[in-house]
N, CA, C and O of each residue as an XYZ file, in Angstrom:
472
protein
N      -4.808     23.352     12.515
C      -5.741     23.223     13.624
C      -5.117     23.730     14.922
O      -5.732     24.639     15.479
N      -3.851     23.232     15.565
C      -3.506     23.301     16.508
C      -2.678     25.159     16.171
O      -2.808     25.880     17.160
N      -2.239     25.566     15.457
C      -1.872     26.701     15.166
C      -2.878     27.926     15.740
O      -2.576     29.001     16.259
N      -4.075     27.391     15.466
C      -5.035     28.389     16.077
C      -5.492     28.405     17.383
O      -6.192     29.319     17.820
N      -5.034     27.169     18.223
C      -5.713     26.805     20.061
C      -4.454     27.286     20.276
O      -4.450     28.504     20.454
N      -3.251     26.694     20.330
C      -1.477     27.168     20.747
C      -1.287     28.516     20.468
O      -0.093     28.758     20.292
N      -2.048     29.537     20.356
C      -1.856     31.239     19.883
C      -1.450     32.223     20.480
O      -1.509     31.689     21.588
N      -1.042     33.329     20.721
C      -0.302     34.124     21.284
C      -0.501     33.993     22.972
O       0.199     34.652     23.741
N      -1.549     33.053     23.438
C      -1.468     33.090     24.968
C      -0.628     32.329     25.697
O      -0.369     32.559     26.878
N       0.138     30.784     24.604
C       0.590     30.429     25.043
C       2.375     30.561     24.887
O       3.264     30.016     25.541
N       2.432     31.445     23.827
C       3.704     32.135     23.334
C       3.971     33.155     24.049
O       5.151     33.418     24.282
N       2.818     34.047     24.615
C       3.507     34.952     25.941
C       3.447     34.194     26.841
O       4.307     34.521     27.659
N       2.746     33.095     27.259
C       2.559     32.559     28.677
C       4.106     32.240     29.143
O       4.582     32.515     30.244
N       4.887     31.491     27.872
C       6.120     31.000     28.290
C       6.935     32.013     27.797
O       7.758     31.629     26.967
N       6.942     33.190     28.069
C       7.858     34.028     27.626
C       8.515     34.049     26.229
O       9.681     34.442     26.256
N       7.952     33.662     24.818
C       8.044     33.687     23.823
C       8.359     34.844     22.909
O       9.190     34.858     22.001
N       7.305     36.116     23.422
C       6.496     36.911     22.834
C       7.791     37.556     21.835
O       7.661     37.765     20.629
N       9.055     37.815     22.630
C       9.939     38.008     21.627
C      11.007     37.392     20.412
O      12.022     38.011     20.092
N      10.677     36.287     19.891
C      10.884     35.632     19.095
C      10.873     35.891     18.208
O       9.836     36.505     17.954
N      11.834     35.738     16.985
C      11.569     36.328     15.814
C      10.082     35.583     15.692
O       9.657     34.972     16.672
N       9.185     35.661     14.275
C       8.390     35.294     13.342
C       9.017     33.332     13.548
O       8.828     32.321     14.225
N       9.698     33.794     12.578
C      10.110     32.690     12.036
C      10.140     31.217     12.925
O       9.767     30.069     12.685
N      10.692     31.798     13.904
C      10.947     31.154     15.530
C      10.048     30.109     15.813
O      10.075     28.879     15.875
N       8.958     31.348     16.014
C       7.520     30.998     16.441
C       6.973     30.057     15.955
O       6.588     29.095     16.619
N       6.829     30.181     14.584
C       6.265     29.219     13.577
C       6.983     27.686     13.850
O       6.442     26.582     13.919
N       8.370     28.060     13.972
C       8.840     26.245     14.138
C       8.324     26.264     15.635
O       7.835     25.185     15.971
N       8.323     26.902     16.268
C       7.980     26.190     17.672
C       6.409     25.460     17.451
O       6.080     24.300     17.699
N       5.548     26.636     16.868
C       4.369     26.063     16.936
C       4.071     24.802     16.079
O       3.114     24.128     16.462
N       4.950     24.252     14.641
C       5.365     23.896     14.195
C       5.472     22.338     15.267
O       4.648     21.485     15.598
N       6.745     22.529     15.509
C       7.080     21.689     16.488
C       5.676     21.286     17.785
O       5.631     20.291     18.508
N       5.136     21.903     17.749
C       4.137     21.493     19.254
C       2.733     20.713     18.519
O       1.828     20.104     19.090
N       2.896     20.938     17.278
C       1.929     20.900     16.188
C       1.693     19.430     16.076
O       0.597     18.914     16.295
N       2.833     18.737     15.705
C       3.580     17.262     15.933
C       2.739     16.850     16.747
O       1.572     16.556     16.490
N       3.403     16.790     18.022
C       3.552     16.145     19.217
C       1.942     16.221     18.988
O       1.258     15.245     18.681
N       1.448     17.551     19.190
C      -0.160     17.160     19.515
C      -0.699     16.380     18.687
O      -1.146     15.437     19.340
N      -0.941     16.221     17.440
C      -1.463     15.467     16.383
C      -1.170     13.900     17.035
O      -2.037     13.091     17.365
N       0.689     13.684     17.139
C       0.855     12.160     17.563
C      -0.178     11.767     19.048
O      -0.907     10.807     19.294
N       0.147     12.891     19.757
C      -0.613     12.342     21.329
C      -1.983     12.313     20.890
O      -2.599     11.840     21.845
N      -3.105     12.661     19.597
C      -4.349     12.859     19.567
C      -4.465     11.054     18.913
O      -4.993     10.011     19.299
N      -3.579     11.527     17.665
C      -3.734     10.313     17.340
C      -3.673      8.825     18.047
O      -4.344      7.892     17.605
N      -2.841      8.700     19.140
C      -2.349      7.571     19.845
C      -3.896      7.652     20.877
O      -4.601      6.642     20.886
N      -4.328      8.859     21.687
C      -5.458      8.757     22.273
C      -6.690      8.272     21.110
O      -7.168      7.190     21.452
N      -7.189      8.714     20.071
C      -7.855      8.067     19.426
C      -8.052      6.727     18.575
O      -9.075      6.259     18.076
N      -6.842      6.302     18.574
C      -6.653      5.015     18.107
C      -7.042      4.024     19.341
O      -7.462      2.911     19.026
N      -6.942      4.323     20.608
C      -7.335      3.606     21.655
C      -8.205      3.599     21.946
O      -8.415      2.876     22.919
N      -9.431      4.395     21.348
C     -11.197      4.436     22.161
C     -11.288      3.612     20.786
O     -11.960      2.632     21.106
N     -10.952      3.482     19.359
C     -11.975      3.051     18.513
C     -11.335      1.680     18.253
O     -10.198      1.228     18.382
N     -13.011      0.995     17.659
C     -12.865     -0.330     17.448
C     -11.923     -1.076     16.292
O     -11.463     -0.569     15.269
N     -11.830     -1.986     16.618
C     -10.977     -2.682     14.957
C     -11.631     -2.166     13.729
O     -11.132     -1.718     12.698
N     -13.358     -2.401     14.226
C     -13.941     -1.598     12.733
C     -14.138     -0.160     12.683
O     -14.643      0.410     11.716
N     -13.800      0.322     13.564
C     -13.797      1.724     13.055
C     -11.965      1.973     12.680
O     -11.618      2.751     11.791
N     -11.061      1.259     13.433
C      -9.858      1.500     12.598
C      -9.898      1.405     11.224
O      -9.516      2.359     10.546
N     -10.420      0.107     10.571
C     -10.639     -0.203      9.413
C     -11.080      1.371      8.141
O     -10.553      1.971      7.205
N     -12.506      1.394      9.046
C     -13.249      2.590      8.336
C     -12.431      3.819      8.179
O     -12.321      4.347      7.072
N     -11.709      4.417      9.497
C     -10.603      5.572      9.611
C      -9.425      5.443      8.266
O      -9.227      6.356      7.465
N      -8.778      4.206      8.244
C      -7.937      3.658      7.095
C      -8.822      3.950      6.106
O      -8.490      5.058      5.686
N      -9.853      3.519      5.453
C     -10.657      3.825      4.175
C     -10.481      4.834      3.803
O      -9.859      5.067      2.766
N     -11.121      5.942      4.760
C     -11.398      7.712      4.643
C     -10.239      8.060      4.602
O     -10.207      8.950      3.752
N      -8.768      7.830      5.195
C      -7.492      8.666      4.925
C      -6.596      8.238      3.496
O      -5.692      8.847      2.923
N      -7.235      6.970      3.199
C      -7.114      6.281      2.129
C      -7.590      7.321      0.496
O      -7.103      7.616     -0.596
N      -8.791      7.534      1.276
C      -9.546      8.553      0.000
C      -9.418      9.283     -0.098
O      -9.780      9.591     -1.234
N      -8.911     10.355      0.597
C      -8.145     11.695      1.341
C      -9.592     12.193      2.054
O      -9.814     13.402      2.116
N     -10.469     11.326      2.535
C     -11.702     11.701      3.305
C     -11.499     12.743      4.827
O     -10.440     12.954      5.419
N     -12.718     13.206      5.138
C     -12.324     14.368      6.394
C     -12.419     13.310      7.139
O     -13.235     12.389      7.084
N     -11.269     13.544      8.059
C     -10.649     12.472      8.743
C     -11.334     13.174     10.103
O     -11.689     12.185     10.744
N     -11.672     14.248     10.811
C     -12.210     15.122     11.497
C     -13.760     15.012     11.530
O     -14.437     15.035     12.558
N     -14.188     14.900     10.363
C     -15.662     14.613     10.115
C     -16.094     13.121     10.744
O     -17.062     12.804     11.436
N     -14.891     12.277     10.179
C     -15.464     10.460     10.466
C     -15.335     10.696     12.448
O     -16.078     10.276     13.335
N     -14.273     11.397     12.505
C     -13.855     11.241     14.011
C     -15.184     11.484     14.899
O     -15.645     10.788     15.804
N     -15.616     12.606     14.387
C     -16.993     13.333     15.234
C     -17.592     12.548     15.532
O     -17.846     12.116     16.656
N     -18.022     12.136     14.203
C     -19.331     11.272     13.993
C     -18.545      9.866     14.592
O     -19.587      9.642     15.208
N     -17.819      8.919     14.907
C     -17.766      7.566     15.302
C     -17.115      8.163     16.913
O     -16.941      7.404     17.866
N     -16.911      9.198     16.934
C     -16.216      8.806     18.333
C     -16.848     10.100     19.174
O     -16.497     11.277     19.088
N     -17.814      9.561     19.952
C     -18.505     10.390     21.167
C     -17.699     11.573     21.861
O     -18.353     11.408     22.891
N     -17.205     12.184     22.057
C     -16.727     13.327     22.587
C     -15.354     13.722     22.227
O     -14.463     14.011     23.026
N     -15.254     13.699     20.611
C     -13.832     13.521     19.950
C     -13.325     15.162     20.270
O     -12.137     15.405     20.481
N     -14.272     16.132     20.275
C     -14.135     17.581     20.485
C     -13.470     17.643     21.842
O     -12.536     18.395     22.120
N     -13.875     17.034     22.417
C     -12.906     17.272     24.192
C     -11.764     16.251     24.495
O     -10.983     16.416     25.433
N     -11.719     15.260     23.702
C     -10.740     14.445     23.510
C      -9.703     15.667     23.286
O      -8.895     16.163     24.071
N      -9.962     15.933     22.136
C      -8.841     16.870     21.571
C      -8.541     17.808     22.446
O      -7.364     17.977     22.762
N      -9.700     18.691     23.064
C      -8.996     19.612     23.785
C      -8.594     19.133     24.954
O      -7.809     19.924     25.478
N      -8.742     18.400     25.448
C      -8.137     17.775     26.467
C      -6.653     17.322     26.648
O      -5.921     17.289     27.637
N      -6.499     17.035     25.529
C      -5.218     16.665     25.014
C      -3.967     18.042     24.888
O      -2.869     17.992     25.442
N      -4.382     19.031     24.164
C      -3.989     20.298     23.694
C      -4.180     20.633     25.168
O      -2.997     20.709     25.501
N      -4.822     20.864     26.183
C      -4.934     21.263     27.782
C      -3.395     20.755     28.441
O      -2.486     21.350     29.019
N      -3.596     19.537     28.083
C      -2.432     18.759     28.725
C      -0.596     19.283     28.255
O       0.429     19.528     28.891
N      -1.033     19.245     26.671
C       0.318     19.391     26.465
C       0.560     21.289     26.430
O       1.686     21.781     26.356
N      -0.597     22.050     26.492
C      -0.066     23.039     27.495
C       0.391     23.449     28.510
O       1.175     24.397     28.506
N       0.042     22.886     29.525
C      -0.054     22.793     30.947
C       1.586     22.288     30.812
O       2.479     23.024     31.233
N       1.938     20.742     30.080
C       3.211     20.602     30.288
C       4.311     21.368     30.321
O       5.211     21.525     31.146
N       3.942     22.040     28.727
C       5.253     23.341     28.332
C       4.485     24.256     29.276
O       3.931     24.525     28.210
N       3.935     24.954     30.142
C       4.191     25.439     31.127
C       4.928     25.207     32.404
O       5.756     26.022     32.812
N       4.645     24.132     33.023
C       5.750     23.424     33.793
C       6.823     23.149     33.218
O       7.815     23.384     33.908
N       7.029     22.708     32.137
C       8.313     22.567     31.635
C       9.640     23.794     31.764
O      10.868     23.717     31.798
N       8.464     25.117     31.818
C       9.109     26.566     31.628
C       9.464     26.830     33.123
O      10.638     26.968     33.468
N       8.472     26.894     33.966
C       8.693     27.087     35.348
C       9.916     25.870     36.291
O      10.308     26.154     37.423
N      10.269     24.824     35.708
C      11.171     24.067     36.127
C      12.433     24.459     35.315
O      13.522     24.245     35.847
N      12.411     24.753     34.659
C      13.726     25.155     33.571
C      13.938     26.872     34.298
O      15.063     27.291     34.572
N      13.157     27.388     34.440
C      13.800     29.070     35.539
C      13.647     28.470     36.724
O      14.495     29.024     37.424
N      12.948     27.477     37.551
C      13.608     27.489     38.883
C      14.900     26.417     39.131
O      15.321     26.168     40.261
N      15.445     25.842     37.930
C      16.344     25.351     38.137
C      18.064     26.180     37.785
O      19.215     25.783     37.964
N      17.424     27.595     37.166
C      18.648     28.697     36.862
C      18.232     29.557     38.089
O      18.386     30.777     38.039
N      17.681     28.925     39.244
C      17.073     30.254     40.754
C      18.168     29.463     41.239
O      18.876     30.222     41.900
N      18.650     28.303     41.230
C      19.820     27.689     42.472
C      21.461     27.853     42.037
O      22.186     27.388     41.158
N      21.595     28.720     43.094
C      22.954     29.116     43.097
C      24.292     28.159     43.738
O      24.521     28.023     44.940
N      24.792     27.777     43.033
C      26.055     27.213     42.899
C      27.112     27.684     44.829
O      27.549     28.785     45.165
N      27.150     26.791     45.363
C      28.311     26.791     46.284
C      29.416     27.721     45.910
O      30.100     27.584     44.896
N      29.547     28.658     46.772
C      30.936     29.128     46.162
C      32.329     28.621     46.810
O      32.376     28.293     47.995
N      33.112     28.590     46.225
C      33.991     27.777     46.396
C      34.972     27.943     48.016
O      35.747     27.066     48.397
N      34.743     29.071     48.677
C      35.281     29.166     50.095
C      33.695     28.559     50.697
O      34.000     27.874     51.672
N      33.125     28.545     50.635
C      31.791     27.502     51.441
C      32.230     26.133     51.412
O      32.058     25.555     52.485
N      32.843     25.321     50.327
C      33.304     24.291     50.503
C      34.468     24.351     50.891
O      34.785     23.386     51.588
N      35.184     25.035     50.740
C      36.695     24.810     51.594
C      36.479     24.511     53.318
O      35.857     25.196     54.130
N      37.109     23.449     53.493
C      37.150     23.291     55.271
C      37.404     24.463     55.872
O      38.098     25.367     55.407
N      36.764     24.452     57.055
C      37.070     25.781     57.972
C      37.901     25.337     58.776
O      37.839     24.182     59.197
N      38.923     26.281     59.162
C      40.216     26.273     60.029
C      39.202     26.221     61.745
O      38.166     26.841     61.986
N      40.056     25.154     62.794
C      39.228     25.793     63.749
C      40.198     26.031     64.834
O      41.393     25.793     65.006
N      38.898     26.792     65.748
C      39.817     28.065     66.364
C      40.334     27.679     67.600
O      41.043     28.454     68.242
């Protein structure tokens, strides 16, 4: 699911684009996770004890767990993207704080030495 929203816009966005293959895949891989856990933890919090119950049944049966979601939970489609918004937006900031923190240049070492005075 998330393999197909996380797609080459957000692999060039953060300067990815040259990555091996392989790379890519664990990254997306990796972002794949996180989103599923942050969807899951947001959806476990709008639904009721009995719809937890019902959710347990259907993953129980290997039921579409996507299908029950739609249908019991009112705007599960923007939930999600909302979510996937967010944890884009993060690894974008995440990228822009990680290069402006290699923009600050180090004291050089006669700047800290005391100045002789005249």
């Amino acid at each position: 699911m998330l393999a197909d929203a996380v797609n080459i816009d957000l692999i060039e966005e953060l300067g990815l684009s040259d990555l091996p293959e392989e790379k890519k895949k664990t990254f997306i891989d990796k972002l794949e996770q996180v989103f599923e856990m942050r969807l899951n933890t947001a959806v476990l919090q709008r639904l009721s004890e009995e719809q937890k119950k019902k959710l347990d049944e259907v993953l129980e049966n290997d039921g579409d767990m996507v299908g029950f979601l739609k249908e019991n939970l009112p705007g599960f489609d923007l939930l999600a993207a909302e979510v996937l918004a967010n944890l884009k937006a993060e690894m974008v900031d995440l990228k822009q704080l990680v290069q402006s923190s290699g923009d600050t240049e180090e004291p050089s070492s006669d700047a800290t030495k005391p100045q002789a005075s005249e």
